[in-house]
DRENNU-805530 format. One record per residue: residue number from 1; residue in one letter; chain; x, y, z of N, C-alpha, C, CB in turn. Coordinates in pm, 1 decimal, m for minus. Glycine has a CB too. Layout:
N
- num, residuo, cadena, nxx, nyy, nzz, caxx, cayy, cazz, cxx, cyy, czz, cbxx, cbyy, cbzz
- NUM, a, A, X, Y, Z, X, Y, Z, X, Y, Z, X, Y, Z
...
END
This chain:
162
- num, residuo, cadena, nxx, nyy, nzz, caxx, cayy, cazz, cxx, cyy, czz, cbxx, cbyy, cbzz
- 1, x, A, 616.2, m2313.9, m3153.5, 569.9, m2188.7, m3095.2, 523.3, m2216.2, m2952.6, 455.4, m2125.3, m3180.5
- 2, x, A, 553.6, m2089.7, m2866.8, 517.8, m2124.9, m2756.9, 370.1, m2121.5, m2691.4, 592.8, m2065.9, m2699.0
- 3, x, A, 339.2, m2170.4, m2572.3, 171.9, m2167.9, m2567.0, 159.7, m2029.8, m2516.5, 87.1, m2289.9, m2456.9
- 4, x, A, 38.2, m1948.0, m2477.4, 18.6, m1799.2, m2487.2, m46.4, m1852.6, m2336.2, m85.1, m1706.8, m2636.8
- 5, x, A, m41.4, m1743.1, m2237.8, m79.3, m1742.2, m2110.1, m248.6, m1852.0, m2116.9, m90.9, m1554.7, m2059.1
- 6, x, A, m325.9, m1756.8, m2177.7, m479.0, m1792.5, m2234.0, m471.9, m1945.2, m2218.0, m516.4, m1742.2, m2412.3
- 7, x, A, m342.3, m2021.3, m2301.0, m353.6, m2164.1, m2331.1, m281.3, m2261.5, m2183.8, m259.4, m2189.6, m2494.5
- 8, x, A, m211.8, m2168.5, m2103.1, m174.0, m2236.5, m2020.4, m271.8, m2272.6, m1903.2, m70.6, m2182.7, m1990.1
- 9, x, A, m360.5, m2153.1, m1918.4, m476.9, m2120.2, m1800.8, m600.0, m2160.2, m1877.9, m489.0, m1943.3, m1743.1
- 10, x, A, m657.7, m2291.2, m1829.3, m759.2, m2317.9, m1926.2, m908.5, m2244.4, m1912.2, m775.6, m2465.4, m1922.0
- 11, x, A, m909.8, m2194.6, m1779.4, m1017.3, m2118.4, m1734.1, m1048.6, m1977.4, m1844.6, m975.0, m2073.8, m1574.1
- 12, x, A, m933.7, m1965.0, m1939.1, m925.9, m1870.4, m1938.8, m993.7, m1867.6, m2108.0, m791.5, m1825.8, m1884.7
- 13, x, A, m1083.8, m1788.4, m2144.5, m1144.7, m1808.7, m2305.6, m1022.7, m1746.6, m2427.6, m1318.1, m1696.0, m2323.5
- 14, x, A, m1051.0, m1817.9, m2504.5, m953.6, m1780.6, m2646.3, m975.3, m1655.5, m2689.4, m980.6, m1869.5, m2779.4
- 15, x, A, m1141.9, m1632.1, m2645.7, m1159.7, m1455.2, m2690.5, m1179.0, m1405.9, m2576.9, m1289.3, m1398.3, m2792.2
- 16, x, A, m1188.6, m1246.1, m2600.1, m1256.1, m1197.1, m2512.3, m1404.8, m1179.6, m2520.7, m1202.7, m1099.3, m2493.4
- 17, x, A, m1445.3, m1202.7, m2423.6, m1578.4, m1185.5, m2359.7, m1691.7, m1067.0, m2391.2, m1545.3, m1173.2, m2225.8
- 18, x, A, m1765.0, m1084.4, m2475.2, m1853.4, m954.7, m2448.1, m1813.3, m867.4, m2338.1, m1994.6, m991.3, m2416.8
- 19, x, A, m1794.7, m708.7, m2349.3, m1835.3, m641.3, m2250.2, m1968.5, m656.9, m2170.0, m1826.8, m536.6, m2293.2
- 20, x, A, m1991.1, m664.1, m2038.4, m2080.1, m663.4, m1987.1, m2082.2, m548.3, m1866.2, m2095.8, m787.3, m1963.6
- 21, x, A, m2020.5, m433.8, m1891.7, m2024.6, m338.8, m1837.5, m1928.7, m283.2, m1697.2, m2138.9, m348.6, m1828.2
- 22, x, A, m1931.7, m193.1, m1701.7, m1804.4, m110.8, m1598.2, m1802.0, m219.4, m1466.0, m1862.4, 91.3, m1529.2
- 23, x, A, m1940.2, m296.5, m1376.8, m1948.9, m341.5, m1289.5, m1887.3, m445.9, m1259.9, m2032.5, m343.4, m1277.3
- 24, x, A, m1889.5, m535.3, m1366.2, m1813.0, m661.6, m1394.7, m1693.8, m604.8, m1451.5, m1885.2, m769.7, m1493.1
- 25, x, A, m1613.0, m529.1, m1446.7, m1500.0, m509.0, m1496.7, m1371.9, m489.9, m1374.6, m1524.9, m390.1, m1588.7
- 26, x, A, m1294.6, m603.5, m1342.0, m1227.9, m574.2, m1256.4, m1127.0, m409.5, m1203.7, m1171.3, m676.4, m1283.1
- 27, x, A, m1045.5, m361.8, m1290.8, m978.2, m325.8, m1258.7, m1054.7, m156.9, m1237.2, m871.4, m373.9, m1334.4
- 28, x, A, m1210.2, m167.8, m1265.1, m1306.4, m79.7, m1279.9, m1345.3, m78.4, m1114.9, m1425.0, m126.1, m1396.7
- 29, x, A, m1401.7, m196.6, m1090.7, m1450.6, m219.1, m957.2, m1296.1, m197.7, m840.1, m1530.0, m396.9, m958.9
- 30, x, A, m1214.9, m229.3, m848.5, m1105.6, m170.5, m760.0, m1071.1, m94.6, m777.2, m1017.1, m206.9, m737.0
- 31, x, A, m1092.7, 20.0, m831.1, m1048.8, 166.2, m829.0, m1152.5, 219.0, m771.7, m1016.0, 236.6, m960.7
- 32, x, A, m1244.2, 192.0, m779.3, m1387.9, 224.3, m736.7, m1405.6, 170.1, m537.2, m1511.1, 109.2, m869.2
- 33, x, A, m1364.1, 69.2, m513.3, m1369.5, 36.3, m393.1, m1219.7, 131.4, m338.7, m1376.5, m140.5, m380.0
- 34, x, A, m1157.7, 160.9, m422.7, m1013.6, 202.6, m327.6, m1016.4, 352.8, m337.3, m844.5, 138.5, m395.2
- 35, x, A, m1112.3, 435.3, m411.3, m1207.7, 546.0, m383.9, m1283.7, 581.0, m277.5, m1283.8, 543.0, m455.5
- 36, x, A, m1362.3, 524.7, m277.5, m1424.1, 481.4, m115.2, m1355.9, 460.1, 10.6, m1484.5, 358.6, m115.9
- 37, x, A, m1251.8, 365.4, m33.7, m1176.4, 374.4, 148.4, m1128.4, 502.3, 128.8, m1022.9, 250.9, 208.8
- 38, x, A, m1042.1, 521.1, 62.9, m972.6, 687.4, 57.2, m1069.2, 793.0, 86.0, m912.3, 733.2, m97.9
- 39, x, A, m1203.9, 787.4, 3.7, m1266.7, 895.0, 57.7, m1276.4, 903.7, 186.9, m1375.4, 907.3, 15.6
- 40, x, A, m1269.0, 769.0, 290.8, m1320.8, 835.6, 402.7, m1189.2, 859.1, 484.8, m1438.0, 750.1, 480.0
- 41, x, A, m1030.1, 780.7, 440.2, m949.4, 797.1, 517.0, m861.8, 900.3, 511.1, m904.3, 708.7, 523.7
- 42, x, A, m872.9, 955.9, 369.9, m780.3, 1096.9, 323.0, m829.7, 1179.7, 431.2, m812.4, 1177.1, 152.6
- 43, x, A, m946.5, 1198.4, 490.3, m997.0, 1339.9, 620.8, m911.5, 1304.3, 735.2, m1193.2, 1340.8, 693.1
- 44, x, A, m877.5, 1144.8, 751.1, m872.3, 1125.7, 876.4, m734.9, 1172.0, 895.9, m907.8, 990.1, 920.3
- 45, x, A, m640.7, 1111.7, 775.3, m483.2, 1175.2, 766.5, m466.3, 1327.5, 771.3, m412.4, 1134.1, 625.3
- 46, x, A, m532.0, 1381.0, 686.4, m520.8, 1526.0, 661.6, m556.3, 1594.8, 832.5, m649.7, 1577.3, 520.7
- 47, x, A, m661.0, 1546.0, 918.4, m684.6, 1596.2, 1017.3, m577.8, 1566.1, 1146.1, m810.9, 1561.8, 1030.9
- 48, x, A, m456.8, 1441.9, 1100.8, m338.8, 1452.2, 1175.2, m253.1, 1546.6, 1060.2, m270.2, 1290.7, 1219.9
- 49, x, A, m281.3, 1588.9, 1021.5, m173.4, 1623.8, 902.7, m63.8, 1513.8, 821.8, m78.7, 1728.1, 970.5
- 50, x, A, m152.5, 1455.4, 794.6, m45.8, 1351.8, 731.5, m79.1, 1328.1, 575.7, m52.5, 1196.7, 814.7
- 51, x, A, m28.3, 1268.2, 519.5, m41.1, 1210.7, 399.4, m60.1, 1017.4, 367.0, 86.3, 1271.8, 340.6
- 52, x, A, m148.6, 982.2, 253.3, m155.4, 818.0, 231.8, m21.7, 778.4, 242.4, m216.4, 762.5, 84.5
- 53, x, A, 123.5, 876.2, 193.1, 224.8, 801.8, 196.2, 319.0, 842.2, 341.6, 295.1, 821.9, 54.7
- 54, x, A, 254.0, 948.8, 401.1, 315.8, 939.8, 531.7, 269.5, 786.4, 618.4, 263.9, 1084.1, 616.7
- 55, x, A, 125.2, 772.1, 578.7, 61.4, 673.0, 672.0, 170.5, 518.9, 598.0, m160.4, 668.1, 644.6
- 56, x, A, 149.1, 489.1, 476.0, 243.5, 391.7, 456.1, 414.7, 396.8, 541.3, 252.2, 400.3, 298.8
- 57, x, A, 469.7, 467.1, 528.8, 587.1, 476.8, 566.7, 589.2, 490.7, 730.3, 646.4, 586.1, 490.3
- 58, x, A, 524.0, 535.5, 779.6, 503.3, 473.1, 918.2, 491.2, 332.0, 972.7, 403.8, 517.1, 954.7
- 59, x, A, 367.0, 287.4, 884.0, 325.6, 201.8, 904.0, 455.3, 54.7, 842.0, 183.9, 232.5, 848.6
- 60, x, A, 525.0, 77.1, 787.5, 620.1, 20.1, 738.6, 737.4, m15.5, 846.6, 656.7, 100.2, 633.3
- 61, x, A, 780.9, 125.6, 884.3, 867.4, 119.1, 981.5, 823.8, 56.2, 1104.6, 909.3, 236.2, 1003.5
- 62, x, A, 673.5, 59.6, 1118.6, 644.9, 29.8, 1254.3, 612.7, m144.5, 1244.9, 506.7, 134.2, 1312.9
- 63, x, A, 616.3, m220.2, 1151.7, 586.1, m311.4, 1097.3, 725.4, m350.9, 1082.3, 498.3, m295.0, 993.6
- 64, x, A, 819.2, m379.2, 1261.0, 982.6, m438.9, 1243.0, 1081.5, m419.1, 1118.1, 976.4, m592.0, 1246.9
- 65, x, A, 1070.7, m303.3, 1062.7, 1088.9, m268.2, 933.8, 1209.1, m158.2, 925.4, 953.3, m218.4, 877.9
- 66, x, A, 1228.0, m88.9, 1074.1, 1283.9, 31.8, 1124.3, 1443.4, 6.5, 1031.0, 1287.6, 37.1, 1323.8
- 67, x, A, 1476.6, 112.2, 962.0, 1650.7, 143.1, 938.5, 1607.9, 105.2, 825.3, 1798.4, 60.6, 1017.2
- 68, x, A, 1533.0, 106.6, 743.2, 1517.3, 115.3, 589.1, 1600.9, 202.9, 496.6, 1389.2, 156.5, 564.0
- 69, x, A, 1632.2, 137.1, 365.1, 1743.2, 233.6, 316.4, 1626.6, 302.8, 239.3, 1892.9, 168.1, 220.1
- 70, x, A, 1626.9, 412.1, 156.2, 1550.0, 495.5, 103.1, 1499.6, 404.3, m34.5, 1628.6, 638.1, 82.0
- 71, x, A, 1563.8, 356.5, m107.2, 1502.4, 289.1, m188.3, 1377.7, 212.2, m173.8, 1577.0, 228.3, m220.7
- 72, x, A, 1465.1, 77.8, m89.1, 1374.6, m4.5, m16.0, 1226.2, 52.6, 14.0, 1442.1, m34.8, 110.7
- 73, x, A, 1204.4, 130.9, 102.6, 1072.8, 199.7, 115.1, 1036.8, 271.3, 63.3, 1043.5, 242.5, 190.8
- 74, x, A, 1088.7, 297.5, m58.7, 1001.2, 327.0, m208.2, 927.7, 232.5, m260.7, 1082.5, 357.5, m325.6
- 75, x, A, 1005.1, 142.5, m260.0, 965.7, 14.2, m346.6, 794.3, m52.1, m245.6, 1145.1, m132.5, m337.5
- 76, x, A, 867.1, m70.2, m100.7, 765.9, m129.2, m33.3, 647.6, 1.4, m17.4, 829.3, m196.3, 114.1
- 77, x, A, 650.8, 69.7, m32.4, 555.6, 164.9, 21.2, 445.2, 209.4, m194.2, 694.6, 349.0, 131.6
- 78, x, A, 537.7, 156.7, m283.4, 486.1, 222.8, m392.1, 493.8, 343.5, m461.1, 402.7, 220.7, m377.3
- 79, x, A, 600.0, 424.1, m378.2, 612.0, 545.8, m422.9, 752.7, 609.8, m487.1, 571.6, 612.6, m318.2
- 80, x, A, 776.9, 659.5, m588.8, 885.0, 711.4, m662.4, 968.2, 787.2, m598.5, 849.7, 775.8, m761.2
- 81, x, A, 1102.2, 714.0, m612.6, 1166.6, 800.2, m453.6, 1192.5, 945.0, m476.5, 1335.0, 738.3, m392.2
- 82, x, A, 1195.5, 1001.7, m540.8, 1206.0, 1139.4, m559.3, 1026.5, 1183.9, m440.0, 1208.6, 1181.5, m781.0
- 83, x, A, 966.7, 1155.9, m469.4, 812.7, 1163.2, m394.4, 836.3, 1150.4, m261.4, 701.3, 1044.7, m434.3
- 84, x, A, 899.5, 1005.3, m225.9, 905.3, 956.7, m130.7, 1012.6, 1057.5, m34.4, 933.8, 818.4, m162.5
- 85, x, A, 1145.9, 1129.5, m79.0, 1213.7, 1161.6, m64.7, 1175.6, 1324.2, 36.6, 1267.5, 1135.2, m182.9
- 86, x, A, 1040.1, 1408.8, m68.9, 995.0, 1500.0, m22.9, 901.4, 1457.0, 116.4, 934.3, 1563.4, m133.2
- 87, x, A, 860.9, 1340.1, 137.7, 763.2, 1332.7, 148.5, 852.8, 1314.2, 310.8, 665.1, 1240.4, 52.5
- 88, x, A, 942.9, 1241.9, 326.3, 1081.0, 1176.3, 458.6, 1093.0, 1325.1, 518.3, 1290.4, 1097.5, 377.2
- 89, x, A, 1138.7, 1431.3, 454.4, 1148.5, 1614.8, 445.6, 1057.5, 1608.1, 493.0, 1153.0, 1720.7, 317.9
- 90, x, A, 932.9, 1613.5, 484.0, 821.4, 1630.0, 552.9, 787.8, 1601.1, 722.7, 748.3, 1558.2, 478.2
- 91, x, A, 829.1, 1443.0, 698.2, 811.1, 1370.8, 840.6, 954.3, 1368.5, 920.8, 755.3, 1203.8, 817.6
- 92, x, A, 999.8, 1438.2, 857.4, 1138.0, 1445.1, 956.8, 1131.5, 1591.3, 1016.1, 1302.3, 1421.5, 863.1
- 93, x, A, 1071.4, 1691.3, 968.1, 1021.7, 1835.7, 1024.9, 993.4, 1822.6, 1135.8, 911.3, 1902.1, 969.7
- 94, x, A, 865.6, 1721.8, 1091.9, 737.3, 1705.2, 1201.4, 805.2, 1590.8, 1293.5, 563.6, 1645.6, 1121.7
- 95, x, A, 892.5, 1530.3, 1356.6, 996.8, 1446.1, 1428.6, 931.9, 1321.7, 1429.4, 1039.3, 1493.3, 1576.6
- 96, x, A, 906.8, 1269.8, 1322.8, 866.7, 1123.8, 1288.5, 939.9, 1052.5, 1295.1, 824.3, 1092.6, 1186.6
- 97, x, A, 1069.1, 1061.6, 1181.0, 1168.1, 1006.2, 1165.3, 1284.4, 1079.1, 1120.6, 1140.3, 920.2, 1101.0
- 98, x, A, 1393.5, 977.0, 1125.8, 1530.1, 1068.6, 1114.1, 1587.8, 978.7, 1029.2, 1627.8, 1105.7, 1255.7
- 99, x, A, 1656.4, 1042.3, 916.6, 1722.3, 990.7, 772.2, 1876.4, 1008.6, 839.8, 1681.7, 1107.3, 600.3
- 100, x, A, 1960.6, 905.4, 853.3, 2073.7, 855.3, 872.7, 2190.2, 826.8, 772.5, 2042.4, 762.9, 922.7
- 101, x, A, 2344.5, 858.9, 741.5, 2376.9, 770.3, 682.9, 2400.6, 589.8, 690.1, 2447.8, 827.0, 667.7
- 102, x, A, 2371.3, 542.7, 601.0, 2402.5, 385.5, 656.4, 2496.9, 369.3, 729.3, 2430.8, 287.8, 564.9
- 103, x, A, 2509.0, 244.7, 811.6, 2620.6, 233.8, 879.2, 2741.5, 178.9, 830.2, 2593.9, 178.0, 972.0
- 104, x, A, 2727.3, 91.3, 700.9, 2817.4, 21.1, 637.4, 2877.2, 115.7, 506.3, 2747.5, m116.7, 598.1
- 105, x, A, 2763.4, 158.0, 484.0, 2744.5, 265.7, 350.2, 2702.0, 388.0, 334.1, 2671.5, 229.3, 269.6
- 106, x, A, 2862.0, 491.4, 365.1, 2793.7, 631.1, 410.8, 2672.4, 745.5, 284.1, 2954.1, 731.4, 452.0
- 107, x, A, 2666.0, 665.0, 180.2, 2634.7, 700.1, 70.9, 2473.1, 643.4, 121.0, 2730.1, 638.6, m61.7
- 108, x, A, 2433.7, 565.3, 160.0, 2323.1, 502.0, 189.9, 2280.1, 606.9, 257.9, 2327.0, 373.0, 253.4
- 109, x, A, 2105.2, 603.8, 271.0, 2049.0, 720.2, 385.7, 1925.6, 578.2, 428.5, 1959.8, 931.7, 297.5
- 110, x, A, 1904.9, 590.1, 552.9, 1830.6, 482.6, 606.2, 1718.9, 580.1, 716.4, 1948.2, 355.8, 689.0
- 111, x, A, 1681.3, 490.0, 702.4, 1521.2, 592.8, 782.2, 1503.0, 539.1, 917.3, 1334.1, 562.7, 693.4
- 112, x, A, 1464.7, 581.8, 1014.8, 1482.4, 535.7, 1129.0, 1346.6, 618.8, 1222.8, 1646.4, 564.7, 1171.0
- 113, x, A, 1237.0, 510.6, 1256.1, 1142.2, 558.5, 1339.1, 1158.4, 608.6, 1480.8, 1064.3, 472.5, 1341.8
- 114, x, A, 1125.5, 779.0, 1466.8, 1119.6, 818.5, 1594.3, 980.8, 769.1, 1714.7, 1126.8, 966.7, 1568.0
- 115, x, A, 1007.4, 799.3, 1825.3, 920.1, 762.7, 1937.5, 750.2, 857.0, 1878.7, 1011.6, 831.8, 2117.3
- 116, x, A, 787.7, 958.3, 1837.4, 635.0, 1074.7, 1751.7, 619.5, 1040.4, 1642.8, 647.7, 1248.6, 1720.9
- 117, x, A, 656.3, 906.6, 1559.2, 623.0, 858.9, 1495.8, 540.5, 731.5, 1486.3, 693.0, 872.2, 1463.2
- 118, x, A, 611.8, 684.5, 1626.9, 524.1, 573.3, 1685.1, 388.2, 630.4, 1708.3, 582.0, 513.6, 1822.9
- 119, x, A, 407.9, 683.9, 1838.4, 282.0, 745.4, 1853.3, 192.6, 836.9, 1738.9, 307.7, 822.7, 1958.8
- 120, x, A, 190.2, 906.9, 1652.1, 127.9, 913.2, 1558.4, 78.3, 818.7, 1469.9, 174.1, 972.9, 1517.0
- 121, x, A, 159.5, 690.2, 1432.4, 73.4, 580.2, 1378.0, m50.3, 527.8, 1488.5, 178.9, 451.5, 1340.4
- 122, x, A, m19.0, 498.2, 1609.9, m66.4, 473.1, 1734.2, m218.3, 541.0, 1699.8, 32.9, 541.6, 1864.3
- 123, x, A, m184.4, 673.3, 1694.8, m307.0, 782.1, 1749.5, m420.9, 761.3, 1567.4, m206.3, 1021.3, 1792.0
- 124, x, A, m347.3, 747.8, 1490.4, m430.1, 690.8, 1356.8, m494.7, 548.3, 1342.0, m336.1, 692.3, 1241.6
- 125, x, A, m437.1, 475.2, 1382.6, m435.8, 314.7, 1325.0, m597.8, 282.2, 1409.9, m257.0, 187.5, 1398.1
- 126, x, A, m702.3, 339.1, 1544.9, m803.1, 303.9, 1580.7, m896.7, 329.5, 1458.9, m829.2, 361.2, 1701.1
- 127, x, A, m885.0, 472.4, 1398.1, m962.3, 514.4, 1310.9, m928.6, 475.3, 1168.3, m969.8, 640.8, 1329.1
- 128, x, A, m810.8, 411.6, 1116.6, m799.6, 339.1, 987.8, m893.3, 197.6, 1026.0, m620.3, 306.7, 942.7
- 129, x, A, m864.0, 105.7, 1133.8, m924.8, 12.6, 1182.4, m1075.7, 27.5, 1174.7, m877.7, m2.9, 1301.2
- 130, x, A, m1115.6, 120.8, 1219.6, m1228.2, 138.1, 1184.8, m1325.5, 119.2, 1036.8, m1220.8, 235.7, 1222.9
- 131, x, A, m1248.2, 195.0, 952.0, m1293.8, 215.6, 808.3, m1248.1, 40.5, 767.9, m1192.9, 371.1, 707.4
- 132, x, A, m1170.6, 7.1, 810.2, m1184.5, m129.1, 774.0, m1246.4, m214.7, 783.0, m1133.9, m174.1, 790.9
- 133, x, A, m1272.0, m240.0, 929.7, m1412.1, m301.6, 969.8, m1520.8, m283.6, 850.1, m1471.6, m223.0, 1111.1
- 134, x, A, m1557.4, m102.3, 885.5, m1682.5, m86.6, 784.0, m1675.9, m148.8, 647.8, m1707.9, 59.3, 755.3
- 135, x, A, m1531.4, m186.6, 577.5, m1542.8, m196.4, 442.7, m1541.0, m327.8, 428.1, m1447.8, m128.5, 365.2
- 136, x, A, m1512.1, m427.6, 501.8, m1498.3, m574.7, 549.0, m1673.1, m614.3, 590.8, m1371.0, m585.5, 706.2
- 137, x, A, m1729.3, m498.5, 629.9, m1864.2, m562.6, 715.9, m1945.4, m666.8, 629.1, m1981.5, m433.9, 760.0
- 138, x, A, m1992.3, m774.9, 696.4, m2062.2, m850.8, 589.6, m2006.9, m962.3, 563.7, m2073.8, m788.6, 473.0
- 139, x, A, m1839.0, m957.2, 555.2, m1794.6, m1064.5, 490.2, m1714.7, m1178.6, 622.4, m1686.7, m999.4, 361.3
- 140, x, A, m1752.7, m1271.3, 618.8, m1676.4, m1393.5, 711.2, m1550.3, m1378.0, 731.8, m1678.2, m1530.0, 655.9
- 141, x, A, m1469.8, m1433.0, 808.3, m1312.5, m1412.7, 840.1, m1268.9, m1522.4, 693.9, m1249.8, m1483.9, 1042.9
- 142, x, A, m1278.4, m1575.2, 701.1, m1313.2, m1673.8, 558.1, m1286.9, m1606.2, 461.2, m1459.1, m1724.6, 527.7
- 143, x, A, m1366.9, m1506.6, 405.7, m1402.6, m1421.7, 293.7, m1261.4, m1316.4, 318.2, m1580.0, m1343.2, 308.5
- 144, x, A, m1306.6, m1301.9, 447.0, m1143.6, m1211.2, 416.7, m1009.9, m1189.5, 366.7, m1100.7, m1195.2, 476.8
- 145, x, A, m969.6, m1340.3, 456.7, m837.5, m1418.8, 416.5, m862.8, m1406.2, 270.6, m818.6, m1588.5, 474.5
- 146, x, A, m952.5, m1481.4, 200.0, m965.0, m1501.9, 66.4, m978.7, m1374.8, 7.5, m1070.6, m1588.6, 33.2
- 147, x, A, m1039.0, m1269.4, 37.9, m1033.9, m1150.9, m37.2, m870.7, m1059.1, m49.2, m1151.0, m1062.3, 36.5
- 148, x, A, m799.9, m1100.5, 80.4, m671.4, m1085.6, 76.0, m592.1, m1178.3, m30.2, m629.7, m1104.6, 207.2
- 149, x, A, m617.1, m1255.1, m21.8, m485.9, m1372.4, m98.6, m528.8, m1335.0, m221.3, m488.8, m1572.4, m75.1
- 150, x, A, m646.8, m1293.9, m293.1, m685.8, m1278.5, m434.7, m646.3, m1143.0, m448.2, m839.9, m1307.4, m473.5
- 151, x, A, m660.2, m1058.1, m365.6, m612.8, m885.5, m365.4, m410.1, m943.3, m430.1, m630.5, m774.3, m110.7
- 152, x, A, m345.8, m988.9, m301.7, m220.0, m1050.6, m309.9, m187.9, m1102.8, m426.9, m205.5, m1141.6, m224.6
- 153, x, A, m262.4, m1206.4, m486.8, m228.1, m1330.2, m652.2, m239.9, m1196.0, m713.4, m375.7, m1496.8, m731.3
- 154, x, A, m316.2, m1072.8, m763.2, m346.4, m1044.1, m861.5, m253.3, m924.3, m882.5, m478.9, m1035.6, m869.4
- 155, x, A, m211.5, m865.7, m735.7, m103.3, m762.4, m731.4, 43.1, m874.6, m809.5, m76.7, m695.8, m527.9
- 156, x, A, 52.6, m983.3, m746.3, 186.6, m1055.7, m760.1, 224.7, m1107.3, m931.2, 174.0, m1199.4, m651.3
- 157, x, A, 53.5, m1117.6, m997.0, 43.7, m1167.5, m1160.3, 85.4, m1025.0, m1227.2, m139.4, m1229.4, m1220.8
- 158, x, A, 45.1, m863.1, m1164.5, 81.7, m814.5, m1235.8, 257.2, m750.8, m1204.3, m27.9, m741.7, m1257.3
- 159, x, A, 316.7, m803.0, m1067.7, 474.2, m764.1, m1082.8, 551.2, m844.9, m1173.3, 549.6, m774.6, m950.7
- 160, x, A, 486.0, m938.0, m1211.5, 588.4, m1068.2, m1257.8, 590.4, m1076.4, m1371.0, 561.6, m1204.8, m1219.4
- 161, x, A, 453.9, m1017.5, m1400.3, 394.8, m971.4, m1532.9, 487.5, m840.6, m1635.7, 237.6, m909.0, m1482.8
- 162, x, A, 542.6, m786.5, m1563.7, 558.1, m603.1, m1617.3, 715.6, m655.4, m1640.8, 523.2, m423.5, m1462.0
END
């Protein structure tokens, strides 16, 4: 028989652990911190008129990313392309970006950052920066990196995982 995750990871106890309440409960405490940034950044989007997944998909494209096929920035952005799809309709109104056929593959639709898309990430990204700072305050550049790479391991245990 094979060994069970538990036995490969010795850190890890054969039982589970007493509850010791919502605080100590990971996946409790990150919904709870990712509440908080949202609370304060959902005003800031809504007051460009944008959306969390307009701001991803900008921020994607603008991140050397430009000519994405529609899938692709489903996948990277987290969102179900049917969602994602309304959401391109949206920012292509507003002259963000422009949905293309591929060039190899006329069946393909590829996304392509306009110049008012630039500048709209541009005119957001001081005031996301901001809320970051605030939510970072306190912690060392140290702590950061490390709060990233553990944010990163634990997103990556559960793709590999599913």
């Amino acid at each position: 028989m094979g060994k069970s995750s538990a036995q490969k990871q010795p850190w890890l106890p054969d039982a589970p652990p007493p509850y010791l309440g919502h605080e100590t409960f990971m996946p409790y405490v990150l919904n709870q911190a990712t509440a908080a940034l949202n609370a304060d950044f959902l005003p800031v989007l809504r007051d460009h008129g944008m959306t969390l997944l307009h701001w991803r998909v900008l921020a994607f494209l603008c991140e050397k990313t430009d000519g994405l096929g529609v899938s692709a920035l489903a996948r990277m952005t987290g969102a179900e392309q049917a969602t994602l799809s309304r959401a391109l309709m949206v920012m292509e109104k507003a002259g963000f970006i422009v949905r293309q056929p591929g060039q190899h593959d006329q069946r393909m639709v590829v996304i392509h950052l306009l110049e008012a898309g630039k500048r709209q990430f541009q005119a957001v990204l001081p005031l996301a920066w901001g809320i970051y700072v605030r939510a970072v305050g306190g912690l060392s550049q140290e702590e950061q990196q490390t709060l990233h790479y553990m944010l990163n391991r634990i997103r990556d245990n559960m793709e590999s995982s599913a």
